[in-house]
C-alpha positions in Angstrom: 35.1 -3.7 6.8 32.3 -2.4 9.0 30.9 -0.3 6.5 30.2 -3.1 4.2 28.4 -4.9 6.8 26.4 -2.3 7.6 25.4 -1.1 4.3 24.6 -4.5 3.3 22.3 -4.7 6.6 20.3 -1.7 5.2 18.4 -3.5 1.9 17.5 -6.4 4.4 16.0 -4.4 7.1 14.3 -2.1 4.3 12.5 -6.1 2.9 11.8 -6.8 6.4 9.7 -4.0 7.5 7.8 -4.0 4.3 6.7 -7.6 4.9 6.0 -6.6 8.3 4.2 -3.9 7.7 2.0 -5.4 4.9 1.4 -8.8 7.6 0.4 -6.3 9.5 -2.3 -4.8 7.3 -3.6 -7.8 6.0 -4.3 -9.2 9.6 -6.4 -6.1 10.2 -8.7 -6.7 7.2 -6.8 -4.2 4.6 -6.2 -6.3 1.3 -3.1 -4.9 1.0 -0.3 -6.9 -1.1 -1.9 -7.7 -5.0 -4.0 -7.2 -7.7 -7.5 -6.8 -7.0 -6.7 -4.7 -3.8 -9.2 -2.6 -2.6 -8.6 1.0 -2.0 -10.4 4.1 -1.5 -9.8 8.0 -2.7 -10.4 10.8 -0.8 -14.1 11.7 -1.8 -15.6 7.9 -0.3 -15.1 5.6 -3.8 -13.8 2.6 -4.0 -12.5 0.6 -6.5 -9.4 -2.1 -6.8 -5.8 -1.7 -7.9 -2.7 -3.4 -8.3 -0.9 -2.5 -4.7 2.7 -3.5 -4.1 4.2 -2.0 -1.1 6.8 0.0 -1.3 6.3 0.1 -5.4 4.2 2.3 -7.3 3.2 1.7 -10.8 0.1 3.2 -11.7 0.4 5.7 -8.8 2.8 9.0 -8.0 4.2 8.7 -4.6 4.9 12.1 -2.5 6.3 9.8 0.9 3.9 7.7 2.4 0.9 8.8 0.2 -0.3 7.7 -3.2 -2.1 9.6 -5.8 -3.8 7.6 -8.4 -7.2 8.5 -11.3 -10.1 7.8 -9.3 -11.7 5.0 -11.6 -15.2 5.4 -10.3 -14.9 9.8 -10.3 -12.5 10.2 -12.5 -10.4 12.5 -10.9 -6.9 12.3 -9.2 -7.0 11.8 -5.3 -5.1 10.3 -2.5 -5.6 6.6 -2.0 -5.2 4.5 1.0 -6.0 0.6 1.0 -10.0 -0.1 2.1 -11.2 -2.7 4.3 -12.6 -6.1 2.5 -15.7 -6.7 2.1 -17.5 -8.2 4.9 -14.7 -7.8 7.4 -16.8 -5.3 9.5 -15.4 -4.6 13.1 -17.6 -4.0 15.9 
């Protein structure tokens, strides 16, 4: 019996750092969580994306990393959620 309970502890944990984690993003300025998310490659371009956490479906994940066509180069590159517009820190 404890192995059910733990196993069926795992898929909950798993949803609750994802929320978690993407709260946490969003309160630092990342749009993170949507479809007009802004995100940048490794060369400085941005452009937006449908960005789910935890799902990929126009990227290929290797871990924690994303690689997605650059829309503005048009090359393949690592990208990693940008800051909104106009949410400068200083």
């Amino acid at each position: 019996m404890q192995m059910n309970s733990a196993a069926a502890i795992v898929p909950i944990v798993i949803v609750l750092l994802i929320i978690v984690v993407t709260l946490a993003a969003r309160h630092r300025g990342y749009g993170v969580g949507g479809r007009n998310t802004i995100v940048r490659c490794l060369e400085g371009h941005l452009f937006t994306t449908l960005w789910i956490p935890g799902i990929s479906l126009k990227a290929i994940r290797f871990g924690p990393l994303r690689v997605q066509r650059c829309q503005v180069g048009d090359h393949l590159s690592i990208v990693t959620p940008g800051e909104k517009v106009g949410s400068q820190r200083c």
